[in-house]
C-alpha positions, 0 to 999 in steps of 0.5 A: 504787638510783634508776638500778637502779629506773628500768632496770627495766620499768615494771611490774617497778619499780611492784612492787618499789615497791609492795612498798617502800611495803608495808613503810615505811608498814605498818612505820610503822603497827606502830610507832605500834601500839607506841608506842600501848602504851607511851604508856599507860604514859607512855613517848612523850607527847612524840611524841603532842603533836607538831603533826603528829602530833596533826593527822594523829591527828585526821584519821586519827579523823574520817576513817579509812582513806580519809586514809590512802590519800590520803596517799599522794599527799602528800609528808611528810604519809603517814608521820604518817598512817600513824603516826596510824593506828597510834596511835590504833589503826585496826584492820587490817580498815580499814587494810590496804585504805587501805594496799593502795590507797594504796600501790597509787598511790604506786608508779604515780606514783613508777614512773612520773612521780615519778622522772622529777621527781626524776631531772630535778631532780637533773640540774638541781642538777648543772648549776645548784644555784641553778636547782635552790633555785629552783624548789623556792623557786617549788614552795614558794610555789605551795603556800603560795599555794594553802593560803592561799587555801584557808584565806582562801576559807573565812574569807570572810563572806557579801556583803550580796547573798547572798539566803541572807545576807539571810533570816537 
């Protein structure tokens, strides 16, 4: 389907792309609507306590529709997101623009740079799996390093030098 998707001219495959995202991610969205439901009967309460799905629920309830449209430039991250807007039950009014807008620029990116990534790593997987573990391992420890100091950076207290510091 990949190679059929890359034949295609630029905007023809950014549509079919978007339409794609349309229905995965809005299919999503009418599941954890569902799973809502049935919830309160006590049906799916595991899946309600995953971290994952307890984190991006937090986030969906703090920040809404714009978490939403960001998530689609994550990879794992846009379907919990969009689960969560189901789940916690973002009305249609806020979601439907955060998905139109999200999946807007998820389809840009994968019509145009994302296959090219994909399709270049694949290719470097034929030639060299190990090359290929290689540089997912490398990507991996790039973001690692780049949450870490997030995280760290924020932990960070105030030096003795900070005049802010001091008046308090």
């Amino acid at each position: 389907m990949m190679d059929w998707v890359q034949s295609l001219p630029l905007l023809a495959a950014a549509g079919f792309l978007y339409l794609v995202i349309l229905l995965r991610a809005g299919g999503t969205y009418a599941l954890g609507r569902g799973a809502r439901k049935a919830a309160d009967r006590g049906r799916v309460a595991a899946l309600l306590e995953r971290p994952r799905v307890r984190g991006a629920t937090d986030l969906v309830n703090r920040w809404g529709a714009p978490v939403v449209a960001l998530s689609f430039l994550t990879v794992g991250f846009q379907t919990a997101a969009n689960a969560a807007a189901g789940l916690t039950g973002m009305p249609l009014r806020r979601y439907l623009p955060a998905l139109a807008i999200g999946g807007l620029a998820w389809a840009i990116i994968y019509a145009t740079v994302g296959l090219v990534v994909v399709l270049g790593w694949l290719e470097l997987f034929w030639r060299s799996p190990w090359a290929a573990v290689a540089v997912l391992a490398l990507v991996a420890v790039i973001v690692a390093l780049l949450v870490l100091r997030r995280r760290w950076g924020r932990r960070s207290p105030r030096r003795s030098d900070d005049p802010v510091a001091r008046t308090r």
